[in-house]
C-alpha positions, 0 to 999 in steps of 0.5 A: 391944955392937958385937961383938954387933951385927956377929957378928948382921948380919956382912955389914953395911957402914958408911960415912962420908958427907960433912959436907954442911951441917955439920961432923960426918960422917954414918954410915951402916950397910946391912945386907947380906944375901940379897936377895930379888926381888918382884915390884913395883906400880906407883907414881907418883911426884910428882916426875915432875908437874915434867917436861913429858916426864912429860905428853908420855909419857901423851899419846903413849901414851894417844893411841894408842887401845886398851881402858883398861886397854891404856892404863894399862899401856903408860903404866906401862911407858914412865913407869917406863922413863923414871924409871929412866934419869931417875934414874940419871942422878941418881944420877950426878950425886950421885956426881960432885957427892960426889966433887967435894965430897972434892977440894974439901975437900982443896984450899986454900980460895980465894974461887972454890974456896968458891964452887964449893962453895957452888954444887955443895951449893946443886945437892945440896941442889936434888936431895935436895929433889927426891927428898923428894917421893918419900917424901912 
């Protein structure tokens, strides 16, 4: 059966998470293949209605007059320009949180070491619910 499923998608890669909140580790498969580029809308995001940069992006930018359609188009690109540093230094943040997370799970489990782990999942966690707002 998995001989099959890979002969299908060969350039497919697996990878084993970290047991985050429980004691099984998670797989995770990504089918890699010709990726192709299309051009995207805008979408907004409602994460962003968290951030007071958010408001002060759209009124920065709104103020500075112009047709309506002006408008909408310069907050589009300065709200998407925003997001993106936003969430790479998110993403950031996530892999150096994982990362500690594998050397904390190798170390000997001291009170401060299961502190620190409790307080960088409780940070993991803050975020993943942050990013649940996305896909609602």
């Amino acid at each position: 059966m998995f001989s099959s499923l890979f002969s299908t998608y060969s350039e497919s890669i697996v990878y084993h998470e970290l047991p985050i909140e429980s004691d099984h580790s998670p797989l995770r498969l990504e089918f890699e293949g010709p990726k192709r580029k299309a051009k995207k809308s805008f979408r907004f995001d409602a994460r962003w209605l968290q951030s007071e940069e958010c408001y002060e992006i759209v009124n920065r930018n709104w103020d500075e007059g112009g047709l309506c359609q002006d408008r909408m188009t310069k907050c589009e690109k300065e709200l998407e320009k925003w997001a993106k540093q936003m969430y790479l230094d998110q993403n950031k943040i996530v892999c150096e949180i994982q990362k500690r997370i594998e050397e904390i799970l190798l170390m000997e489990q001291t009170q401060d070491i299961i502190d620190e782990e409790k307080s960088i999942m409780n940070e993991l966690v803050a975020i993943w619910k942050d990013e649940e707002l996305f896909w609602r």
